[in-house]
C-alpha positions as CSV (number, residue, x, y, z in Angstrom):
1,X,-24.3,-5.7,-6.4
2,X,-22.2,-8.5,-5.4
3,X,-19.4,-8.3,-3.1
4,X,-16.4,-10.5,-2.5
5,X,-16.5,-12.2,0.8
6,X,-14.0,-9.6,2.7
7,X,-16.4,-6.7,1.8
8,X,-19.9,-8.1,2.8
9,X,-17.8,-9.0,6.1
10,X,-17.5,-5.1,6.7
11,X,-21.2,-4.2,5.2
12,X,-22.7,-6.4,7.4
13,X,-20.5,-6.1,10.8
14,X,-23.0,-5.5,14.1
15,X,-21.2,-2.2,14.9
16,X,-22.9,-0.7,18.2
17,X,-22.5,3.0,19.1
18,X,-19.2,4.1,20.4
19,X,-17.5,0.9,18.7
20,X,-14.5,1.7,16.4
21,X,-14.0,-0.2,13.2
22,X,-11.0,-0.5,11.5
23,X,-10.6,-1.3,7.7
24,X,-6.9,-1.5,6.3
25,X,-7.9,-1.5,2.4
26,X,-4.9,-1.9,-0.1
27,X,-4.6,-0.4,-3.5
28,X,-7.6,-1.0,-5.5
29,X,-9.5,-2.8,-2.9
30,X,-13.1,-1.0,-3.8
31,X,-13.4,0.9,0.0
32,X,-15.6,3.6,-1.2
33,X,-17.7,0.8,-2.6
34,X,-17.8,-0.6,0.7
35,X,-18.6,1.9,2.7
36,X,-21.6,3.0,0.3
37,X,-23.1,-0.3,0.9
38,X,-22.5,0.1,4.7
39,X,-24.7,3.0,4.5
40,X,-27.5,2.1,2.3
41,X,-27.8,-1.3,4.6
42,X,-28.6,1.3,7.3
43,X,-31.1,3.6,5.8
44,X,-32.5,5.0,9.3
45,X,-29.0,5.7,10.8
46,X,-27.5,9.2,9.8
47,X,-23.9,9.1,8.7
48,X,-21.1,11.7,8.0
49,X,-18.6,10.5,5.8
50,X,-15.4,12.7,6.0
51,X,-13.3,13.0,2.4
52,X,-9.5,13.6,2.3
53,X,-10.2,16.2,0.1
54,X,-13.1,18.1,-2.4
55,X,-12.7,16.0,-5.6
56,X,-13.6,13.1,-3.6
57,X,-16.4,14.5,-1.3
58,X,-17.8,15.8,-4.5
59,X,-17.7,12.1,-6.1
60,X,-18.9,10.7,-2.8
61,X,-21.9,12.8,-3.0
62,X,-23.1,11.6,-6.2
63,X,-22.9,8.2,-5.0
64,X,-23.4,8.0,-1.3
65,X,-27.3,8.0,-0.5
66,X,-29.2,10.3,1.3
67,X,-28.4,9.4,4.8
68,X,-24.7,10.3,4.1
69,X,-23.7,13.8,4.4
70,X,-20.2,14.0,2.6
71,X,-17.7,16.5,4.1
72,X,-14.3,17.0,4.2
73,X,-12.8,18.4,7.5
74,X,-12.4,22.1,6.2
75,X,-16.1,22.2,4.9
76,X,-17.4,21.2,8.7
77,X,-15.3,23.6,10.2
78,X,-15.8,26.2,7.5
79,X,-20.1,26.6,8.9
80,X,-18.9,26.7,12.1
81,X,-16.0,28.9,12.5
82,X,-14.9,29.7,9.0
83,X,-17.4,32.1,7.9
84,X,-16.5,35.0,10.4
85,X,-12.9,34.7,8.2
86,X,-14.1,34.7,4.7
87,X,-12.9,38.3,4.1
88,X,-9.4,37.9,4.7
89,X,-9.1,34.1,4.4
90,X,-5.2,33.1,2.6
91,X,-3.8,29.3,1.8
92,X,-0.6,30.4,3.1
93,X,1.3,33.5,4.4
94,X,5.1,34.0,4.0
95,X,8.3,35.1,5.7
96,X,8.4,38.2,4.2
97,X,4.9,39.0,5.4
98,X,5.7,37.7,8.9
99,X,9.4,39.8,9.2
100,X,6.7,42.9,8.8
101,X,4.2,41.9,10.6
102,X,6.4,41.3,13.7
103,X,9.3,43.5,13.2
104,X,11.8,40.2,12.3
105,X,15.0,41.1,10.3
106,X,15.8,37.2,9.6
107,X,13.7,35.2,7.2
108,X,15.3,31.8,9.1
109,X,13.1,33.4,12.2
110,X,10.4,34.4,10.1
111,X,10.1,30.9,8.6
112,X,10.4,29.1,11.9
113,X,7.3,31.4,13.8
114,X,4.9,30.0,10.8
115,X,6.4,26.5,10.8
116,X,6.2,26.5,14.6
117,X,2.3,27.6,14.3
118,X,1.6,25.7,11.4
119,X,2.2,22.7,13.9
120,X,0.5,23.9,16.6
121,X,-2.3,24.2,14.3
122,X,-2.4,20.3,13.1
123,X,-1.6,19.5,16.3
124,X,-4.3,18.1,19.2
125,X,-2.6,20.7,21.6
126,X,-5.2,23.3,23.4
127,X,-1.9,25.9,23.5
128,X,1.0,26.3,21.9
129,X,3.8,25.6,23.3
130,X,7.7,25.0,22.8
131,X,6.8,21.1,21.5
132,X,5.6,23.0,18.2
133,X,9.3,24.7,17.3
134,X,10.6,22.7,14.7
135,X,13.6,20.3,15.2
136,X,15.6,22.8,12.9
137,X,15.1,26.0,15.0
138,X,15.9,24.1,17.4
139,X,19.1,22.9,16.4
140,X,20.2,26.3,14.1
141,X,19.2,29.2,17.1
142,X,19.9,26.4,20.7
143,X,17.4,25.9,23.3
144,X,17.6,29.4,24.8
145,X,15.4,30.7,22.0
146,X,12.8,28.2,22.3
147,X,11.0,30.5,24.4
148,X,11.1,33.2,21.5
149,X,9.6,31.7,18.8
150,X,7.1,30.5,21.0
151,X,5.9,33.7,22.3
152,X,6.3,35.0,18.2
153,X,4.1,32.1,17.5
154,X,1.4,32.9,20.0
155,X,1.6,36.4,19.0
156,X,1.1,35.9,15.3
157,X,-1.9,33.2,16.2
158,X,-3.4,35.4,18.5
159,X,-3.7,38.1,15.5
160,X,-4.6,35.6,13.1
161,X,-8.0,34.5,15.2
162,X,-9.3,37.8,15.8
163,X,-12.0,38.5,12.8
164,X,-11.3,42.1,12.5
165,X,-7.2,42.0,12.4
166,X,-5.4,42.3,9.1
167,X,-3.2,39.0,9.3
168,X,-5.0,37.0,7.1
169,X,-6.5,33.4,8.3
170,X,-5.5,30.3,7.0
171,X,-7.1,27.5,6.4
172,X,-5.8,25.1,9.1
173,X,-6.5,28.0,11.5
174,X,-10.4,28.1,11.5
175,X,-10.1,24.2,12.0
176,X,-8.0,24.7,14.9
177,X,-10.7,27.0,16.1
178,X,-12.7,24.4,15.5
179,X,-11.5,22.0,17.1
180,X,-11.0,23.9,19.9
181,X,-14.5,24.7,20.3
182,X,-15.0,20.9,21.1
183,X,-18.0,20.6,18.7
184,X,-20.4,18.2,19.1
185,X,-21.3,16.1,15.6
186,X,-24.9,15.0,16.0
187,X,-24.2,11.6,13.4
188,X,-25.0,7.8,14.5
189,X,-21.9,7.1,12.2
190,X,-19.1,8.5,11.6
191,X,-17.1,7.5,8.0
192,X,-13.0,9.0,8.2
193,X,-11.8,8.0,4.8
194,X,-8.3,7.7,3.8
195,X,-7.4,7.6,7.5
196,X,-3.6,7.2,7.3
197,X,-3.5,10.8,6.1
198,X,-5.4,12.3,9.1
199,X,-3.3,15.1,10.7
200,X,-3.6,15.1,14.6
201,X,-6.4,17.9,14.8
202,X,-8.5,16.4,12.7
203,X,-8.3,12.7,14.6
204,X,-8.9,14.6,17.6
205,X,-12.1,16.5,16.5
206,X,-13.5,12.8,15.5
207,X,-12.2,10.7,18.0
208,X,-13.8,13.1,20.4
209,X,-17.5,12.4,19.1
210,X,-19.2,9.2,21.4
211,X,-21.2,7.6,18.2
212,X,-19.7,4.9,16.2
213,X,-16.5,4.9,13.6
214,X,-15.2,3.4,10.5
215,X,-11.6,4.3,10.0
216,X,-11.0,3.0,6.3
217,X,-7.6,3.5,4.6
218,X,-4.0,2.3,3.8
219,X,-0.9,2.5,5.8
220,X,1.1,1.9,3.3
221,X,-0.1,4.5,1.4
222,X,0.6,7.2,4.3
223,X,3.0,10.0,2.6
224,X,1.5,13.4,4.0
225,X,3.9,13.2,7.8
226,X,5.7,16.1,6.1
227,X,1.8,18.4,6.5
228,X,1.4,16.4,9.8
229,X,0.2,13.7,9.2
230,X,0.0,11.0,11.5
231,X,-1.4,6.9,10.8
232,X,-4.7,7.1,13.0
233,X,-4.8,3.4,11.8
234,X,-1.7,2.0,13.6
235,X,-2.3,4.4,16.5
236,X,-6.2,4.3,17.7
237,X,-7.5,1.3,19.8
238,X,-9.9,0.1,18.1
239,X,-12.7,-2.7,18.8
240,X,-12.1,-4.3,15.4
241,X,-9.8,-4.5,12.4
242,X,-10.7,-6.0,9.1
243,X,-8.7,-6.4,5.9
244,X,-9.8,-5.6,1.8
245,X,-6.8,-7.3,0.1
246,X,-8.8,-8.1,-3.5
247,X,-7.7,-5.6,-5.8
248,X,-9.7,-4.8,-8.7
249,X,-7.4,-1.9,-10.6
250,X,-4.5,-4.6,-11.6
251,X,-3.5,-8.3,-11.9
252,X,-1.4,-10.7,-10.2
253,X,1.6,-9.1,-11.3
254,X,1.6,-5.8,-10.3
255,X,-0.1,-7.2,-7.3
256,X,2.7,-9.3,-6.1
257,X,5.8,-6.5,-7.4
258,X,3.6,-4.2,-4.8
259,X,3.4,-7.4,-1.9
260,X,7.2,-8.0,-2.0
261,X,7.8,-4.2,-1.6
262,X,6.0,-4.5,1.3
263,X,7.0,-7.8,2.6
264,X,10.6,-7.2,2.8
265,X,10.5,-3.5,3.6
266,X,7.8,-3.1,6.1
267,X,7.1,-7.0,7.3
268,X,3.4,-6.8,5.9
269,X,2.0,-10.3,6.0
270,X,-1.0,-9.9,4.3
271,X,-0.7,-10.3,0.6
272,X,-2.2,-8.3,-2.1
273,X,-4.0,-10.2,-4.9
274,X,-4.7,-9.3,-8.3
275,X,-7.7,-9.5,-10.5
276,X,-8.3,-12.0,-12.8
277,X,-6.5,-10.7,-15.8
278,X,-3.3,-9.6,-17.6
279,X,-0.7,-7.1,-16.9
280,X,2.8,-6.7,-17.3
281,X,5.9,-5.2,-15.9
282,X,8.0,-3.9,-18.4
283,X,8.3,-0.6,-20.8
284,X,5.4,1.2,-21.8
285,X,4.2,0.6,-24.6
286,X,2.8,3.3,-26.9
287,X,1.1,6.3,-25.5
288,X,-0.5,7.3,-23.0
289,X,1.5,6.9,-19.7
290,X,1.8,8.5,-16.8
291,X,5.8,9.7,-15.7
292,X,5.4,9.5,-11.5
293,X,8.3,10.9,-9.7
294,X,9.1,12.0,-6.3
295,X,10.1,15.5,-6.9
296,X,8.5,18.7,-9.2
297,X,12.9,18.8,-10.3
298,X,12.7,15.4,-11.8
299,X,9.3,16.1,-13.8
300,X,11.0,19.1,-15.5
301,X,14.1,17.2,-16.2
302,X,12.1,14.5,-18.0
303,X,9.2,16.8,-19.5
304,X,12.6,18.5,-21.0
305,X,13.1,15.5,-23.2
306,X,9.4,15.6,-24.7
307,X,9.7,19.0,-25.8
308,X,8.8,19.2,-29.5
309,X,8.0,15.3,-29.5
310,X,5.2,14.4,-27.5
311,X,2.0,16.0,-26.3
312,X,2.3,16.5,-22.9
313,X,0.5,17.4,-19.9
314,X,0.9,17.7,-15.8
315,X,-1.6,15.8,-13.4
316,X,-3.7,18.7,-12.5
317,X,-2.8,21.5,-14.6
318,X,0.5,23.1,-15.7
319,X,-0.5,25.7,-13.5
320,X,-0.1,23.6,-10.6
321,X,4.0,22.9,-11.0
322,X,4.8,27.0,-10.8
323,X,7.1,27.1,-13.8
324,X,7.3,30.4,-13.8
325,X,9.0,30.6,-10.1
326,X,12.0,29.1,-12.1
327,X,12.9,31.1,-14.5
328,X,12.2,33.8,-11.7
329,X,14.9,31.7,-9.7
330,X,17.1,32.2,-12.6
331,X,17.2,35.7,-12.8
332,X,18.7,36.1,-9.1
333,X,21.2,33.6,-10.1
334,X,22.1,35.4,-12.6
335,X,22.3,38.3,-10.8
336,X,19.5,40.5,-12.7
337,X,18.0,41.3,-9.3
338,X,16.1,44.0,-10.6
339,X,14.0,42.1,-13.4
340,X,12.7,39.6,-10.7
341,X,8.9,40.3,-10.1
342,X,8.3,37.6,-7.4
343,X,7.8,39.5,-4.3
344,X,9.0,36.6,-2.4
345,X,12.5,36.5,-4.0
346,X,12.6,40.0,-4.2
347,X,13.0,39.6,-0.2
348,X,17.0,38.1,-0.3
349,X,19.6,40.0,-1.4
350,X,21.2,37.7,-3.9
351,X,20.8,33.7,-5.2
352,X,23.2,32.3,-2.9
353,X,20.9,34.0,0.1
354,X,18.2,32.1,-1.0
355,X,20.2,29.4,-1.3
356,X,22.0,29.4,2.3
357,X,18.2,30.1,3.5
358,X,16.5,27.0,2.0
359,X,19.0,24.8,3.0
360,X,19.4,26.5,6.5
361,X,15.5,26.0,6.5
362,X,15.4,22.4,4.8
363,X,13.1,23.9,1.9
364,X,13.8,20.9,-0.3
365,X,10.7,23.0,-3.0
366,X,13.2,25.9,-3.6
367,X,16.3,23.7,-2.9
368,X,15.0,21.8,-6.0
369,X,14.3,24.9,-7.9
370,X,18.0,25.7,-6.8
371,X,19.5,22.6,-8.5
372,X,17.3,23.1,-11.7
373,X,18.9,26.5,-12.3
374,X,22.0,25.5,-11.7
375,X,21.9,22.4,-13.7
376,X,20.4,24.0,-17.0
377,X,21.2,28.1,-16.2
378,X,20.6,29.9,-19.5
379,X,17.9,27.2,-20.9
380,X,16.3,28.3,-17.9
381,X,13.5,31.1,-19.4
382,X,13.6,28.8,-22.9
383,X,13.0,25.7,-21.5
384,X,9.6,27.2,-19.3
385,X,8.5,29.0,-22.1
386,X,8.1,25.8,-24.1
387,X,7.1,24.0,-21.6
388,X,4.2,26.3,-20.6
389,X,2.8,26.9,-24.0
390,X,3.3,23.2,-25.3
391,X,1.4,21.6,-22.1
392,X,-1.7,20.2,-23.0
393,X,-4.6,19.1,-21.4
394,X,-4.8,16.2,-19.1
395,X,-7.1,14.1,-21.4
396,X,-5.3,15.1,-24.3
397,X,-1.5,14.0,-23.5
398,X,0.3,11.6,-24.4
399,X,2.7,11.8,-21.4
400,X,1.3,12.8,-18.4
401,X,3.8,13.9,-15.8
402,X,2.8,13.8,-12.1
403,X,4.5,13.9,-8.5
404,X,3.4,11.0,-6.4
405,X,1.6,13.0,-4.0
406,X,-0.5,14.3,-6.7
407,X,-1.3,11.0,-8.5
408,X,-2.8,9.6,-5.2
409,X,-6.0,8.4,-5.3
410,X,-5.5,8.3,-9.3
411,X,-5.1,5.3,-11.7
412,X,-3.1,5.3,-15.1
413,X,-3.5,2.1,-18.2
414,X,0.6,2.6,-18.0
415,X,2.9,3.9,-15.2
416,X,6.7,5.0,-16.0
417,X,8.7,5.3,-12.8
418,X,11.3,8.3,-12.5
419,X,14.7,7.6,-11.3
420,X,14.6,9.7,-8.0
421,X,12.9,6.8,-5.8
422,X,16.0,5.8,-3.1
423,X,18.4,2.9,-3.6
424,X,16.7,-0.5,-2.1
425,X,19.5,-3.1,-2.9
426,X,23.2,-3.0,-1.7
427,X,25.8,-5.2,-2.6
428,X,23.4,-8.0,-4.2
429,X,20.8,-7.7,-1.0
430,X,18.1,-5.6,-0.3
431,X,18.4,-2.7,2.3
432,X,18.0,-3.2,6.2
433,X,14.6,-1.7,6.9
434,X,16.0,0.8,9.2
435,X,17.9,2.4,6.4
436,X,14.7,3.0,4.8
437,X,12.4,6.0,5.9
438,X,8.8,4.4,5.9
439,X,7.5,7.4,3.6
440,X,10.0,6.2,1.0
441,X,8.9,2.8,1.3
442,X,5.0,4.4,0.8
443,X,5.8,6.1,-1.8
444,X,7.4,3.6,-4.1
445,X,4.0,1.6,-3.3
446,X,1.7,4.1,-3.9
447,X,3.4,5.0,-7.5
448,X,3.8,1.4,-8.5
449,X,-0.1,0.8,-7.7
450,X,-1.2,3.5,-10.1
451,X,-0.8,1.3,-12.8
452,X,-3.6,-0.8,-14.0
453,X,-2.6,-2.9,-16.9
454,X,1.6,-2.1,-17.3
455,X,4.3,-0.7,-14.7
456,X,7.5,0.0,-15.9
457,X,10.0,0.1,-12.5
458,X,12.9,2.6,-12.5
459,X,16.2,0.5,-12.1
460,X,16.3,0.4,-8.3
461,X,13.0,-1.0,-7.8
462,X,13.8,-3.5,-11.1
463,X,17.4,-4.5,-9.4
464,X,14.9,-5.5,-6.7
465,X,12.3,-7.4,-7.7
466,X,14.8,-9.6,-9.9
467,X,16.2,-10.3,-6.8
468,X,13.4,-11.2,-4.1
């Protein structure tokens, strides 16, 4: 196949064993492409090419050739220390479990002993420690407990990791294992795609193997920090660095909306350019389009308006937004504490407990359910109900609503931008970059590069480009 000048550059650099090569790739920029050829220019060489996720190792599999196994993190731990878990594996455990397992009577604890080993376990740390207590705990229960939700932490951990305890194991914890282990990857090459998004265990586990690395990804496109995850691209010495700035999912326009974002917010110097042909910022025309917003609050607010209108769907599945936790929410608010079926709410003894707790706790998921309850109170039940039985399938909607995080990695003919992106012009001028929290400056980028041939801006990001 033929490749533009910037990606035979990468297929064909001399990379020796224990080198490190780094690719910064835009939106668009054909990596996966890329690194295919890498690997079938090296037929004799055996490579591990590590996926953010399973959709994409399962894609990568199909088209990677046989010297490439295709993994993602959790898969390679899962053979190793996984297995001995499988009966009593969990994706998450909550407060209310954790209060009984460790005799707690405050969910703010409860909640701060998983959040403090949930980031021991994405950490590169061999022992948890008081580094792992959240800034929060920290600030809500002063230093003197430090030592309390550490020793909580342990305990719970300790529990966890032991095959024939009851606590259930969690995903991240039979990485951590893992990891620990200090495994040793028998690969000449090692692949770490969408790098930018690697949480500090799983940098740690790779960056620990002697044989040769690509680290291909996007900086700008680095919105996980809230699960831990940290830019291994702006952080790991590397021996090299090379650029894909060619995008082949839109043109020049889109191209240079998504460079002046970038420009003025995050000094990037390198400029995106389009492919040769048309698109268009402006309204979407016709159907479909895909609705990206920030928040799961502003996709119900909108999806509210298409009710009886438009066929409709969610990125993913409906099942994936947990309507049904809202009109749940409701029912404490209004008080009908007995009809509420969700064990987790069950646990507080009335709305404005849940309330003080999420904020207390700087749960912004239920502090959005929170402000969709309030906001629309007796539509509540209606308004899910509808929702849930007039959703339709991805391929069949004519809206499709999405968060950002869930639209990565995807590509839509139209994008609509929601309204709950932050302000980036005061006063006729755009924002200082320090008032601007990098994620925020990500995100607007990754939405706005969904778009392949027309990307209607919300009215902050509009205000802006008319301006730069």
């Amino acid at each position: 196949m033929e490749l533009t000048a910037e990606q035979r550059d990468i297929v064909d650099f001399p990379l020796r064993h224990g080198e490190i090569l780094k690719v910064v790739a835009f939106a668009g920029t054909g990596k996966t492409t890329v690194l295919e050829q890498f690997a079938r220019a090296r037929p004799s060489l055996r490579l591990l090419y590590v996926a953010f996720n399973k959709s994409v190792q399962q894609e990568a599999e199909q088209r990677f050739p046989k010297n490439v196994h295709c993994r993602t993190i959790h898969s390679l731990a899962w053979r190793n220390e996984g297995l001995r878990f499988r009966h009593k594996l969990v994706n998450q455990i909550r407060a209310n479990q954790v209060m009984d397992w460790l005799n707690l009577d405050q969910h703010e604890v409860a909640r701060f002993v998983i959040d403090t080993l949930q980031n021991f376990l994405v950490s590169a740390d061999p022992r948890l420690h008081s580094a792992h207590v959240p800034t929060i705990a920290r600030t809500h229960f002063g230093p003197k407990h430090l030592p309390d939700f550490v020793q909580q932490a342990r305990e719970l951990w300790v529990r966890m990791s032991d095959p024939q305890h009851e606590i259930p194991m969690l995903h991240d914890g039979y990485l951590k294992l893992f990891q620990l282990s200090k495994p040793e990857l028998l690969y000449h090459i090692i692949l770490l795609d969408e790098a930018q998004d690697t949480n500090p265990v799983t940098a740690q586990l790779l960056l620990q193997q002697t044989c040769a690395k690509i680290m291909v990804g996007d900086p700008h496109q680095a919105i996980y920090q809230f699960r831990g995850a940290i830019d291994v691209l702006s952080k790991v010495p590397v021996n090299a660095t090379r650029y894909l700035t060619q995008s082949f999912r839109f043109g020049p326009t889109i191209a240079q909306a998504a460079t002046s974002v970038l420009r003025q917010f995050k000094a990037e110097s390198n400029a995106i350019r389009g492919a040769e042909k048309t698109d268009q910022l402006g309204r979407v025309q016709g159907s479909p389009f895909a609705y990206l917003a920030r928040t799961n609050a502003a996709l119900f607010d909108q999806a509210t308006q298409y009710l009886g209108l438009r066929k409709f769907g969610f990125v993913g599945g409906v099942q994936g937004y947990q309507l049904p936790v809202i009109t749940e929410t409701w029912k404490l608010f209004e008080g009908r504490k007995k009809e509420v079926r969700d064990s987790y709410l069950k646990t507080f003894s009335s709305y404005e407990a849940l309330r003080d707790y999420a904020t207390q706790v700087e749960d912004f998921e239920w502090l959005g359910r929170c402000r969709l309850v309030e906001k629309h109170q007796g539509m509540i039940p209606e308004l899910v109900k509808e929702m849930l039985e007039q959703s339709v399938a991805q391929e069949e909607a004519e809206v499709l609503f999405s968060t950002v995080h869930k639209a990565k990695g995807l590509e839509f003919a139209q994008v609509f931008l929601a309204d709950d992106f932050p302000v980036l012009v005061r006063e006729g001028r755009p924002l200082p970059r320090e008032e601007l929290a990098t994620e925020e400056v990500n995100m607007i980028y990754v939405a706005a590069t969904r778009a392949i041939d027309r990307l209607q801006p919300n009215s902050r990001l509009q205000i802006f480009l008319d301006i730069c």
